[in-house]
C-alpha positions as CSV (number, residue, x, y, z in Angstrom):
1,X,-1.8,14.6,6.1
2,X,0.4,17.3,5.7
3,X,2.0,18.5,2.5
4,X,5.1,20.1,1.4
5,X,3.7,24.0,0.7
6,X,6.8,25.8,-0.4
7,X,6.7,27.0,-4.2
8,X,7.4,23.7,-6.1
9,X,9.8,25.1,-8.8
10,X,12.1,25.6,-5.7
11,X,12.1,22.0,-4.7
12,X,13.8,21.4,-8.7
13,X,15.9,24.6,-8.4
14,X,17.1,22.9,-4.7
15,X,17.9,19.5,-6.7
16,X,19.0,21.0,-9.5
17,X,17.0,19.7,-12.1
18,X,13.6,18.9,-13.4
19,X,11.4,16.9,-11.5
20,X,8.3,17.8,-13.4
21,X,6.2,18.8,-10.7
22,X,4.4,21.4,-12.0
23,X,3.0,19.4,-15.3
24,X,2.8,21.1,-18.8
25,X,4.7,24.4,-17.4
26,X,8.0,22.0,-16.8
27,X,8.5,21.6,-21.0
28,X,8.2,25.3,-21.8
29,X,10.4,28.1,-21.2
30,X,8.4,29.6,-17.6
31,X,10.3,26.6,-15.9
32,X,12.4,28.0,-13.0
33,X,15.1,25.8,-13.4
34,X,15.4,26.8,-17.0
35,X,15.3,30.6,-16.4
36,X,17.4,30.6,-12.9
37,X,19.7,27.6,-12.6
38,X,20.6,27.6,-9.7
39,X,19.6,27.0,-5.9
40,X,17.0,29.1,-4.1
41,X,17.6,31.7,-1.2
42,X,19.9,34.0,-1.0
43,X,22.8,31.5,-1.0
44,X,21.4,29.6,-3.5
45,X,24.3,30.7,-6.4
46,X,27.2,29.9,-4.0
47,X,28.7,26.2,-4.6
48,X,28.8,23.7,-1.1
49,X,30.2,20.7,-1.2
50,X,28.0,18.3,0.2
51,X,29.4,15.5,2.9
52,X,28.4,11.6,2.3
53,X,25.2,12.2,4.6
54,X,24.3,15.1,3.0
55,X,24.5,13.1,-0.4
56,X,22.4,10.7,0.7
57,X,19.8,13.0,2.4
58,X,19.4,15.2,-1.1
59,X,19.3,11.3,-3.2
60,X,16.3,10.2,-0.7
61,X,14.8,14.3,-0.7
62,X,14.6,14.5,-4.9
63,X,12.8,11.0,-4.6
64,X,10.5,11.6,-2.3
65,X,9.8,15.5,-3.7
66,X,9.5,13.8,-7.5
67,X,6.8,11.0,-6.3
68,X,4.8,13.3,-3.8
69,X,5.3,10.8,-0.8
70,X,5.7,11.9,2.6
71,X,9.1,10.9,5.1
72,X,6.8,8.0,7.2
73,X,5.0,6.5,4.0
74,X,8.6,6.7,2.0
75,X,10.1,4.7,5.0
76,X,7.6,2.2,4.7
77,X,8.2,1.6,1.2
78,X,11.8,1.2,1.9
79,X,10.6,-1.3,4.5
80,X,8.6,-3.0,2.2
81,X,11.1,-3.1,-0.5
82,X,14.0,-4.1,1.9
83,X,11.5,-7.6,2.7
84,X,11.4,-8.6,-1.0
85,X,13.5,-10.8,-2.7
86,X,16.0,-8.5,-5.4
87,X,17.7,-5.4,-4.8
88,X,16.3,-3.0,-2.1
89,X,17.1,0.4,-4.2
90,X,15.1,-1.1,-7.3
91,X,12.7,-2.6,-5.3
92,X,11.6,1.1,-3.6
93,X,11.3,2.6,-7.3
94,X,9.2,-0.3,-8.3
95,X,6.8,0.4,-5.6
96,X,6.8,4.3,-6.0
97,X,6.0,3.9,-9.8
98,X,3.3,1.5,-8.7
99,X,1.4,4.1,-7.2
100,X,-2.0,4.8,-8.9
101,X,-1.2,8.3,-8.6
102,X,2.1,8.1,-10.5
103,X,0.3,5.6,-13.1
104,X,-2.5,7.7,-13.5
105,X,0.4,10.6,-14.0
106,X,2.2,8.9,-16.4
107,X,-0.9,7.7,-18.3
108,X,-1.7,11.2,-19.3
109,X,-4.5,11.5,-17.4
110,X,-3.3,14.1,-15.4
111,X,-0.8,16.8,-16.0
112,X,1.6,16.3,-13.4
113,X,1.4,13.6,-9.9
114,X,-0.1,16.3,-7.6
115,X,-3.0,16.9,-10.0
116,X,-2.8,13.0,-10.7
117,X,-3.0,12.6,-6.6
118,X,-5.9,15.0,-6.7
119,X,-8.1,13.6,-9.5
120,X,-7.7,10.0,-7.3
121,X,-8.8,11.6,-3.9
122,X,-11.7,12.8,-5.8
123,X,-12.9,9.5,-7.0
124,X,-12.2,9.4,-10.8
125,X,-11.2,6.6,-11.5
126,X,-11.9,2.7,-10.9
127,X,-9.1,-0.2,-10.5
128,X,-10.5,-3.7,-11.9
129,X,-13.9,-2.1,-12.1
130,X,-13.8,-1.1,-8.5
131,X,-13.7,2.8,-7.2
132,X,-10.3,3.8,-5.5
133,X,-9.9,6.8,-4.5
134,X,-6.6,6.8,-2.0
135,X,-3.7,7.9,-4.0
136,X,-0.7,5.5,-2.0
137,X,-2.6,2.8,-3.5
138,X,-0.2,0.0,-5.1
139,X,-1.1,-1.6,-8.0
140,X,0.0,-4.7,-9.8
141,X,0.2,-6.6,-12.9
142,X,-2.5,-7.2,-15.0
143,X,-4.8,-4.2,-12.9
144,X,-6.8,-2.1,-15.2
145,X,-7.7,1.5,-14.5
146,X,-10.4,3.3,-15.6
147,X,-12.2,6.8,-15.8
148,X,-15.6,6.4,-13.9
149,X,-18.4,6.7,-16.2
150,X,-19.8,9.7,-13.9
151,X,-16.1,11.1,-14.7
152,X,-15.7,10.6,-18.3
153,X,-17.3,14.2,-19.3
154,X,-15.1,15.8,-16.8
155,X,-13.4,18.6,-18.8
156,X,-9.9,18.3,-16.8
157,X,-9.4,14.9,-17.5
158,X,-10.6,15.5,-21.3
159,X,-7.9,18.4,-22.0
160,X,-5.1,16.1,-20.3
161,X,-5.9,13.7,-22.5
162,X,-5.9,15.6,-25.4
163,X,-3.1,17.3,-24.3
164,X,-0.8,14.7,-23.1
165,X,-2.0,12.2,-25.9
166,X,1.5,12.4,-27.8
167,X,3.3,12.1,-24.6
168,X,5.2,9.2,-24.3
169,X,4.1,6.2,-22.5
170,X,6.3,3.7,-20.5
171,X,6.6,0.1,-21.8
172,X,4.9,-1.3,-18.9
173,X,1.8,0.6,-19.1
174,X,-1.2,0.6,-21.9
175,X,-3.2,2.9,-22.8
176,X,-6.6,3.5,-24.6
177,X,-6.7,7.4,-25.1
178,X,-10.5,7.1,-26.5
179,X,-11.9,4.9,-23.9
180,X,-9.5,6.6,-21.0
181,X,-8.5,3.1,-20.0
182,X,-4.9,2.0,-18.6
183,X,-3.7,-1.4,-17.6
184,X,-0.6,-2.1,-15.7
185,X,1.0,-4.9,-18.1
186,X,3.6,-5.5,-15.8
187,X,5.7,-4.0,-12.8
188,X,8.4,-1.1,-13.7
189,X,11.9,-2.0,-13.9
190,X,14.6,0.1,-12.7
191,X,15.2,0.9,-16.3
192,X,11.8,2.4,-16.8
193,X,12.2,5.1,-14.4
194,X,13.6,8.5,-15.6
195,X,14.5,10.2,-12.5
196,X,18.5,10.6,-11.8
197,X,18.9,8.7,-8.7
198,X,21.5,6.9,-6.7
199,X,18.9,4.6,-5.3
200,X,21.8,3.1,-3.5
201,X,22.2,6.5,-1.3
202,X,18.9,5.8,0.2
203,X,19.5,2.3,1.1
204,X,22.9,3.5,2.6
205,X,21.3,6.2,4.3
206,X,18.6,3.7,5.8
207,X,20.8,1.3,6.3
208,X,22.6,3.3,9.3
């Protein structure tokens, strides 16, 4: 599957803001949206006004950049969450956070979802004591994820650990930093998720 390759501190400087894809690097001062606020490219310091379209296309871009999902698996999710009962916008961040990649992300067990994404492909971890290792997949209430025992002296996974130990955890997730266990207590609400979004673009945008 193909990936978005262009430098990813130019994605944020695009959006103009953080969408912490490069991990640890995003809290310290090397972050390129802290050193050059601005757009990239040559025109990138020049203000243009954006028309409703264009709004909705940057709202459904920084969403898609921030959860590492690709345009045909993001318009199934908008599919998925346009079939269930609730509000569509609300429903499509419920199912991005639910991805074991983003879980496993905002766990601490890895430093940022494309190493997250990585550390899944390569069969680290286990989901109710069975191995998963495709990052899209969704998980539910009451799952439990684990660190394969073949895994568990894997120095990567140790140092985020230790690393991202006092990073804090959402309310729907639990975490056992000494075992390397996390279970999904329940489903994230739109209040759990800390990008700045106007979900309601994307469903606009969709919805034409």
């Amino acid at each position: 599957m193909s990936r978005y390759k262009d430098e990813q501190c130019a994605v944020c400087r695009r959006e103009g803001q953080k969408l912490f894809l490069k991990g640890s690097r995003c809290y310290t001062d090397k972050c390129g949206v802290t050193r050059r606020n601005y757009g990239p490219g040559e025109h990138g310091q020049g203000k243009k006004k954006l028309s409703e379209y264009g709004m909705q296309l940057r709202e459904k871009q920084k969403t898609k950049s921030f959860y590492g999902v690709q345009e045909k698996q993001f318009r199934k999710y908008f599919e998925m969450a346009e079939n269930k009962k609730g509000i569509t916008g609300e429903n499509l961040l419920q199912i991005l956070e639910s991805r074991i990649d983003n879980v496993v992300y905002r766990a601490g067990f890895g430093s940022s979802r494309a190493q997250a994404r990585q550390l899944v492909n390569h069969g680290h971890f286990d989901v109710n004591g069975s191995k998963v290792d495709i990052a899209s997949y969704l998980l539910k209430a009451g799952d439990i994820i684990t660190v394969r025992e073949n895994k568990k002296d894997s120095k990567i996974i140790k140092e985020n650990a230790e690393l991202n130990d006092s990073r804090p955890i959402p309310e729907w997730i639990e975490k056992d930093s000494e075992k390397l266990i996390a279970k999904v207590v329940r489903l994230a609400s739109r209040e759990d998720v800390d990008l700045p979004v106007e979900e309601h673009l994307i469903v606009e945008l969709y919805s034409k």
